[in-house]
Backbone as CSV, one residue per row, in Angstrom:
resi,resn,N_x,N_y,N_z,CA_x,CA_y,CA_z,C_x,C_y,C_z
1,UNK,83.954,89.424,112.907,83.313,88.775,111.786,84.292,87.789,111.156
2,UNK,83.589,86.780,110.807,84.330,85.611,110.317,84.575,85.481,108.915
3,UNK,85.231,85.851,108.258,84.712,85.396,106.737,85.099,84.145,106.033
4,UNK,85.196,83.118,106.895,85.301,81.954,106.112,84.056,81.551,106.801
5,UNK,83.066,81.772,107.667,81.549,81.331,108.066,80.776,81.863,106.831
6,UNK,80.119,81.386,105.975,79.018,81.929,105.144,77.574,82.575,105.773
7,UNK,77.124,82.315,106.971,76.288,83.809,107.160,77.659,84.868,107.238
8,UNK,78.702,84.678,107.989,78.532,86.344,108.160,79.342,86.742,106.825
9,UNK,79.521,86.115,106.150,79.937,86.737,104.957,78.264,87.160,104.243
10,UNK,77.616,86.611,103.772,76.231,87.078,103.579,75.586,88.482,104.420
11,UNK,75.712,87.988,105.296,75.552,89.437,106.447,76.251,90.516,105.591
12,UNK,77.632,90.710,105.785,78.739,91.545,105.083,78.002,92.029,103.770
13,UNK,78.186,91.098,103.046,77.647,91.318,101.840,76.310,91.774,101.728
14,UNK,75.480,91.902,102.126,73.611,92.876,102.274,74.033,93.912,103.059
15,UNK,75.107,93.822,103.802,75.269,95.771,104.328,75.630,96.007,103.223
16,UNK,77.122,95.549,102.794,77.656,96.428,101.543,76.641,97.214,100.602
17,UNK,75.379,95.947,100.025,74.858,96.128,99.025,74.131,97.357,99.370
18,UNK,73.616,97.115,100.724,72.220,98.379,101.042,73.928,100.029,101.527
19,UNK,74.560,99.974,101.169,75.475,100.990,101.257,75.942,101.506,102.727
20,UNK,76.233,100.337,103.206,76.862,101.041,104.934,78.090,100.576,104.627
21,UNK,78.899,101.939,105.170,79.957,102.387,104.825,81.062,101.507,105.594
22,UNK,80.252,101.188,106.806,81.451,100.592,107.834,81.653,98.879,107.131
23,UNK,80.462,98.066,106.585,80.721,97.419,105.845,81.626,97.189,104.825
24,UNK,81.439,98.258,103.971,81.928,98.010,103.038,83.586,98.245,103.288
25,UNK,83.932,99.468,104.194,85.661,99.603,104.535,86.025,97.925,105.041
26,UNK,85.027,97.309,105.636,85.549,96.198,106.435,85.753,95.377,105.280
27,UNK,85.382,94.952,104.482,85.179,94.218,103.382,86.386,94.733,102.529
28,UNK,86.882,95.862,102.287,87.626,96.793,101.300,89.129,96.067,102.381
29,UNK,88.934,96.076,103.869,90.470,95.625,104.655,90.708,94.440,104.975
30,UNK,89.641,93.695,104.295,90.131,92.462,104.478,90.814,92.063,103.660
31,UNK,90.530,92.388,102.500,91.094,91.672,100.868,92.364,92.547,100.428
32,UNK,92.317,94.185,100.955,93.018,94.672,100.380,94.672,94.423,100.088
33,UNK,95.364,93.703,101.306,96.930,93.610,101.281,96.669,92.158,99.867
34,UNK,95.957,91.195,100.064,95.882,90.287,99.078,95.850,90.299,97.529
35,UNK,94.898,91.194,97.661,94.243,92.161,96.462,95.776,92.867,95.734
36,UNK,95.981,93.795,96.209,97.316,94.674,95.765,98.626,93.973,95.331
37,UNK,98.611,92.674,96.303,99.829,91.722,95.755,99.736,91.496,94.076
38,UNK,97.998,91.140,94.020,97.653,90.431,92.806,97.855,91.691,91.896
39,UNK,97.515,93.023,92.036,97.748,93.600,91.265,99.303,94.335,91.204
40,UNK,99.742,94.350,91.826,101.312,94.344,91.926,102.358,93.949,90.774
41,UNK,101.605,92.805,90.647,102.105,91.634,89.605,101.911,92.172,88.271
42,UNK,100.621,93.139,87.814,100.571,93.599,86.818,101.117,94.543,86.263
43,UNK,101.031,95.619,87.458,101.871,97.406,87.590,103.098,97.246,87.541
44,UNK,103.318,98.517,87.089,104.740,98.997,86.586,105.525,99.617,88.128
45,UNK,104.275,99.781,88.970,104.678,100.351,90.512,103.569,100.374,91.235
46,UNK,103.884,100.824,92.292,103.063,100.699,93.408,101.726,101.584,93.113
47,UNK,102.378,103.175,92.931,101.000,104.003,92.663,99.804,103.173,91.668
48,UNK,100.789,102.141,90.033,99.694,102.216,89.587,98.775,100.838,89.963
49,UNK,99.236,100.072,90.804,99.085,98.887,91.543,97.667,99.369,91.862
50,UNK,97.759,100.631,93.404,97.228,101.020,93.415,95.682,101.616,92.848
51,UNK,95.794,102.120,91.771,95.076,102.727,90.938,94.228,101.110,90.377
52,UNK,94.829,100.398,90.273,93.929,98.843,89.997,93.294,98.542,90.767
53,UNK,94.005,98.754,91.739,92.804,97.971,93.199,91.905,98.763,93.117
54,UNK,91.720,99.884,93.235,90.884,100.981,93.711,89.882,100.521,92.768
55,UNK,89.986,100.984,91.503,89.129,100.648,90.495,88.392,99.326,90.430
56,UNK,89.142,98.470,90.679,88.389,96.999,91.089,87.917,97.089,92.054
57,UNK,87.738,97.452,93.027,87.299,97.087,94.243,85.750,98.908,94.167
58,UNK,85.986,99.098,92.884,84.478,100.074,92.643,83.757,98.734,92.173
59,UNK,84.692,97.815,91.423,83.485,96.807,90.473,83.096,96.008,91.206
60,UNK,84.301,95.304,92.140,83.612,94.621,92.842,82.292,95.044,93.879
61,UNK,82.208,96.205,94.369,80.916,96.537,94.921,79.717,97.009,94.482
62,UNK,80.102,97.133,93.181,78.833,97.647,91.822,78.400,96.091,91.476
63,UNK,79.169,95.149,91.724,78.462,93.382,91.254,78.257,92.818,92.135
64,UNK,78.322,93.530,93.591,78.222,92.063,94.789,77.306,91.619,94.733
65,UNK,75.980,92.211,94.099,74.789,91.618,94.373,74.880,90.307,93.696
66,UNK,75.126,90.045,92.585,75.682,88.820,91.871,76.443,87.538,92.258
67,UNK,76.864,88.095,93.578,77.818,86.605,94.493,76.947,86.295,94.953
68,UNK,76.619,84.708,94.448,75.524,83.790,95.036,76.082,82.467,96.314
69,UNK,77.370,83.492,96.661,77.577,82.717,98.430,78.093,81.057,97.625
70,UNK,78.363,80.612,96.487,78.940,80.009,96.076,80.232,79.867,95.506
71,UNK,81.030,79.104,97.029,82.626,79.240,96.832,82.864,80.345,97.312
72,UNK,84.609,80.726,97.379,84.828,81.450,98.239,84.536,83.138,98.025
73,UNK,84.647,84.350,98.809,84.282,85.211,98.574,85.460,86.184,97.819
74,UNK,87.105,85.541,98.210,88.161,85.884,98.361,88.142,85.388,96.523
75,UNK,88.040,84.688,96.457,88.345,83.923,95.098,87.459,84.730,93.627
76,UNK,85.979,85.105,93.964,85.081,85.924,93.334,85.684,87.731,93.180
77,UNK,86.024,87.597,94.478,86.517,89.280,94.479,88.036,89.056,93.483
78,UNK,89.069,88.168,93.568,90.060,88.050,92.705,89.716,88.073,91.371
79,UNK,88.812,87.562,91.122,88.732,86.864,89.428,88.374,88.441,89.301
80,UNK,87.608,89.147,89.515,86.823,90.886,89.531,87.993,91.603,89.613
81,UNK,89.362,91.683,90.218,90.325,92.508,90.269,91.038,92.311,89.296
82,UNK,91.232,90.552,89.163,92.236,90.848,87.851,91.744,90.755,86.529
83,UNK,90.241,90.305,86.031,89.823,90.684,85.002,89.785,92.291,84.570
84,UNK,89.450,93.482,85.826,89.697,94.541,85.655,91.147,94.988,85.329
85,UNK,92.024,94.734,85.673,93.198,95.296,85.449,93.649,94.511,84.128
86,UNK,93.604,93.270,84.040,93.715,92.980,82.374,93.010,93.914,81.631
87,UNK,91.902,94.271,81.582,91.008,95.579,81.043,91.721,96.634,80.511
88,UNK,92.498,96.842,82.265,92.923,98.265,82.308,94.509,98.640,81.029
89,UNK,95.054,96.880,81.367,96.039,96.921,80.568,96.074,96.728,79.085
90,UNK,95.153,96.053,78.843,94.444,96.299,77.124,93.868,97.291,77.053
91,UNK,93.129,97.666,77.534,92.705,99.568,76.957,93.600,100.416,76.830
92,UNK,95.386,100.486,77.766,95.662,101.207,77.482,96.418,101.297,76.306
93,UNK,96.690,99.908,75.540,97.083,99.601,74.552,98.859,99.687,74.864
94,UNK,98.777,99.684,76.200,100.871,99.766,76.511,100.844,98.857,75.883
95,UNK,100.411,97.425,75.793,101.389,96.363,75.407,101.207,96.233,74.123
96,UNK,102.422,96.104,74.040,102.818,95.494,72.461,102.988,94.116,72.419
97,UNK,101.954,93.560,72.079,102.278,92.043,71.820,102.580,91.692,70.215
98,UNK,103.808,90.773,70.438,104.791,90.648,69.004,104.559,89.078,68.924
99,UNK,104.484,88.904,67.838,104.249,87.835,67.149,105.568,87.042,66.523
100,UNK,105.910,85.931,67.056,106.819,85.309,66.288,106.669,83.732,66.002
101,UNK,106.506,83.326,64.739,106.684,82.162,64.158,106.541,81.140,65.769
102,UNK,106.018,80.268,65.420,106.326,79.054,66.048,107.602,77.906,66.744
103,UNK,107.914,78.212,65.193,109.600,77.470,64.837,110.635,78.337,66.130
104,UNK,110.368,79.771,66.044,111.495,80.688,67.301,111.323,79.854,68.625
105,UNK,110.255,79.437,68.742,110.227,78.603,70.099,110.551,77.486,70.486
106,UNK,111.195,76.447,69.579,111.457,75.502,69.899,112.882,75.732,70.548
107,UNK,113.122,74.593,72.016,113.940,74.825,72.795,113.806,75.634,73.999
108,UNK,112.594,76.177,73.837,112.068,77.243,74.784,110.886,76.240,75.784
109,UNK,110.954,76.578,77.333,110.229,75.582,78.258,109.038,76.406,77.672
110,UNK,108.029,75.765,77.624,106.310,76.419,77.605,105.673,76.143,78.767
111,UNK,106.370,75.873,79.794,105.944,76.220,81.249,106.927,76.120,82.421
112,UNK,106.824,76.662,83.591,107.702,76.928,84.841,107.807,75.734,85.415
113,UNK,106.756,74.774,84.911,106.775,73.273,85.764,107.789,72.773,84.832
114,UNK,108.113,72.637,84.103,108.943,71.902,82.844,110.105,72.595,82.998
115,UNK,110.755,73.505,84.212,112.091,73.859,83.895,112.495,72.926,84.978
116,UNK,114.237,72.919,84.530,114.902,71.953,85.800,114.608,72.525,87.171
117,UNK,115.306,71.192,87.981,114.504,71.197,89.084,115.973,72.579,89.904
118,UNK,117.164,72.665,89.276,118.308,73.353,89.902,117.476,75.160,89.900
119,UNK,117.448,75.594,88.514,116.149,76.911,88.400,115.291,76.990,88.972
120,UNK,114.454,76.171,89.791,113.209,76.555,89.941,113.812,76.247,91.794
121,UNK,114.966,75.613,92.212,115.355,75.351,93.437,115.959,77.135,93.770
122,UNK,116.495,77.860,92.581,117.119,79.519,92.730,115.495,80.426,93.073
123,UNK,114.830,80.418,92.337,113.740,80.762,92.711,113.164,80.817,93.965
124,UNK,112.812,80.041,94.378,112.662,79.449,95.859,113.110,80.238,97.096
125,UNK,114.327,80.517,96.653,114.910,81.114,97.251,115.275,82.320,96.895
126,UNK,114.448,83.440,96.229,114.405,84.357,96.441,113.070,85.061,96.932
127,UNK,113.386,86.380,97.752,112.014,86.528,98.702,111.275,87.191,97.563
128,UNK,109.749,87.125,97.999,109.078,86.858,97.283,109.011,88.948,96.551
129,UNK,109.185,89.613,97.574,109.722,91.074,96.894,110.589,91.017,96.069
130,UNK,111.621,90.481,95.777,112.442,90.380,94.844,111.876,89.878,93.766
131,UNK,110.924,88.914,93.606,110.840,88.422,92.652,109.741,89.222,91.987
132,UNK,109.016,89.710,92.912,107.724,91.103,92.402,108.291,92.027,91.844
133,UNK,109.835,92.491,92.008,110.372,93.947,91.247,110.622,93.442,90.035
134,UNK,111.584,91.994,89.950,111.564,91.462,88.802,110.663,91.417,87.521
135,UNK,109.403,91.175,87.941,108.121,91.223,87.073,107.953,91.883,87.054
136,UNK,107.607,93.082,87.427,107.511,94.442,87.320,108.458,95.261,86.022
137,UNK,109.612,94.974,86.455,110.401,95.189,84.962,110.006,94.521,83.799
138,UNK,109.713,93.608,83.861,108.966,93.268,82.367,108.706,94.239,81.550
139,UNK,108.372,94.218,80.113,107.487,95.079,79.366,105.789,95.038,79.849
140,UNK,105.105,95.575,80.057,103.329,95.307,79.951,102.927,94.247,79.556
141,UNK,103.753,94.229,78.230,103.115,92.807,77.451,103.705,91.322,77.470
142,UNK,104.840,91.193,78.357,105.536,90.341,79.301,104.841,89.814,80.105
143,UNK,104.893,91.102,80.875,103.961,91.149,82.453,103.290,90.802,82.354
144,UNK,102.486,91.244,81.785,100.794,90.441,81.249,100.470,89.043,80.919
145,UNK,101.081,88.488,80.150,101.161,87.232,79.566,102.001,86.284,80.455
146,UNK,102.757,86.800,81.277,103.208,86.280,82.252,102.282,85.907,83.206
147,UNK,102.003,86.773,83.761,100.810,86.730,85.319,99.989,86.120,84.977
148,UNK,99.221,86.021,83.327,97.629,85.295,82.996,97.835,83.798,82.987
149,UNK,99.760,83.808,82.264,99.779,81.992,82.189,100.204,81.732,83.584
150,UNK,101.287,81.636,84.499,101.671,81.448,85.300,101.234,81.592,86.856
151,UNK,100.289,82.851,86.935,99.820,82.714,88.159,98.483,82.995,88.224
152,UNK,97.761,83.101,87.068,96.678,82.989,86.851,95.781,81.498,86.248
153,UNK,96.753,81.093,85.725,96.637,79.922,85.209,95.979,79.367,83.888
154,UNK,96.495,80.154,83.412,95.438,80.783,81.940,95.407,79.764,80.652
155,UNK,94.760,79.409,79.576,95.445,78.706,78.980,96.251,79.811,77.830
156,UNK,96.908,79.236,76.423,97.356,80.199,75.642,96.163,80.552,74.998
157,UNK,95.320,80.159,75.169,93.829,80.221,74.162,93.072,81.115,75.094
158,UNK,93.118,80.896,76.109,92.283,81.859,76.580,93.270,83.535,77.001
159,UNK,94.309,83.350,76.808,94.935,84.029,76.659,94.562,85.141,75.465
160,UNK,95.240,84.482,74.519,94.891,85.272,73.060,93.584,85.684,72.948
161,UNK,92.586,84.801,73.324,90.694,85.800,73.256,90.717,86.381,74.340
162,UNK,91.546,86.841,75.332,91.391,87.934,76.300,92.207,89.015,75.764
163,UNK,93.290,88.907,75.706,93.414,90.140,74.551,94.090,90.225,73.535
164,UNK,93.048,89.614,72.577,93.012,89.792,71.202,93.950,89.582,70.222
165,UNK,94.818,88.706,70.729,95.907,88.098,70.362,96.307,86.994,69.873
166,UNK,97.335,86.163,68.945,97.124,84.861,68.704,97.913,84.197,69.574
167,UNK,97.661,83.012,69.766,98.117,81.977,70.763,99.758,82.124,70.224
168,UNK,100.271,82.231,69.247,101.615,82.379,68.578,102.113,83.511,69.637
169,UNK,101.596,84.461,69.625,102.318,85.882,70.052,102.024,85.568,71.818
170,UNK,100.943,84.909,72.185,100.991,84.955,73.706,102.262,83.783,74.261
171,UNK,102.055,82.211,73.619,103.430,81.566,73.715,104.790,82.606,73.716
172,UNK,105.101,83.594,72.764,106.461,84.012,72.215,106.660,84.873,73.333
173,UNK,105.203,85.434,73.997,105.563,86.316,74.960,105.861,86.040,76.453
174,UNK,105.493,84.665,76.417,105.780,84.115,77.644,106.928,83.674,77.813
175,UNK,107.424,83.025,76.398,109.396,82.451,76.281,109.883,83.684,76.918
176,UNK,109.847,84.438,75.943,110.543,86.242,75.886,110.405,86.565,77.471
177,UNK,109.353,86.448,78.294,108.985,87.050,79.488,110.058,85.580,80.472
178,UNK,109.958,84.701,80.531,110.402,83.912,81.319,112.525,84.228,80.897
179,UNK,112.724,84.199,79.421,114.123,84.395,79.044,114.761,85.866,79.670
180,UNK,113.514,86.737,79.442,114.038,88.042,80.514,114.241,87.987,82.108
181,UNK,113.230,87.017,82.441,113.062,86.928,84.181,114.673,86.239,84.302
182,UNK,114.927,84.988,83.771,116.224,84.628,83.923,117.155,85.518,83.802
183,UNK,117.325,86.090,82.540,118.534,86.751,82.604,118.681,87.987,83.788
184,UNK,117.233,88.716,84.327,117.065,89.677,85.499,117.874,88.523,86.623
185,UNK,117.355,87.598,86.885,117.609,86.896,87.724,118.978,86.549,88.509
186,UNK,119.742,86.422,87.364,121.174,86.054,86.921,121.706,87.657,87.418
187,UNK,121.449,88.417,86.991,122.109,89.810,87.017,121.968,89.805,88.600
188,UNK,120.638,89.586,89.291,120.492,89.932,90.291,121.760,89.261,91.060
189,UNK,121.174,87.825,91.157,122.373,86.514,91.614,123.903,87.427,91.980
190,UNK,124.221,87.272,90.755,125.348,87.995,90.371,125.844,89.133,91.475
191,UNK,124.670,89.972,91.657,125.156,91.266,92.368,124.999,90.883,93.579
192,UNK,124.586,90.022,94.280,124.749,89.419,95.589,125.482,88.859,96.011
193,UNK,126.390,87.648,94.972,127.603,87.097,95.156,128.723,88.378,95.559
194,UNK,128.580,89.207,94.776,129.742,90.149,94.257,130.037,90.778,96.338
């Protein structure tokens, strides 16, 4: 089965819905290594990585009926995994999102495209596991505000009305989250030279 052909993704998708099982595992192994990266990014570890996908990938088969075969299937099932796990991470209320003045931020990049080109050339060059444990250490509310602006592509506005936050505290948390990734970064650097 092809899933960049739209019948047989349609096909796929009317087994799932009418509940055949072999469907739906096939559907569950295609996305899954993709899927887990994305939630990776959010978790504190693998188990609870885990525990995201799983749960998303109940929603995503409780809404397939709703994919109207417009655009990709990979892209619909993403937006469904990580709106769930943002969910998961505002319900549990881990994050503490802190609020600081405006003024604390000046001097601070307000995006990864706007840092020099020497930082973002260190990056590059680290594998891309390394840079997943990195985020992972974050706080929740780092992590979070991290992944929604940066690889989610979020704005700060839609940020703050996703969870419930002001655009002040999601900016401060993204400085704070990017000033921690550096200094992780540096430490790391560091212990590799050594």
């Amino acid at each position: 089965m092809n899933l960049a052909n739209r019948d047989d993704v349609e096909k796929l998708i009317e087994a799932c819905i009418r509940g055949d099982r072999k469907s739906q595992q096939q559907l569950y192994q295609a996305f899954y290594g993709k899927m887990l990266v994305v939630c990776m990014r959010y978790a504190s570890g693998r188990d609870e990585a885990q525990d995201f996908l799983h749960d998303g990938f109940l929603k995503v088969f409780a809404k397939l009926g709703s994919f109207k075969n417009e655009g990709s299937l990979e892209g619909w099932i993403r937006r469904i995994i990580v709106n769930n796990t943002i969910d998961f991470v505002r319900k549990k209320k881990e994050a503490m999102f802190i609020y600081q003045e405006e003024s604390h931020l000046i001097n601070l990049s307000d995006t990864l495209k706007e840092e020099d080109e020497a930082e973002i050339e260190q990056y590059r060059e680290i594998q891309a596991d390394v840079i997943l444990k990195l985020v992972q250490n974050l706080t929740p509310a780092y992590r979070t505000v991290f992944n929604m602006y940066v690889i989610e592509d979020y704005s700060h506005k839609e940020i703050a009305e996703t969870l419930n936050i002001s655009i002040g505290s999601s900016k401060s948390n993204l400085a704070k989250a990017k000033m921690k990734l550096r200094e992780m970064f540096k430490n790391y650097s560091n212990g590799i030279k050594e």
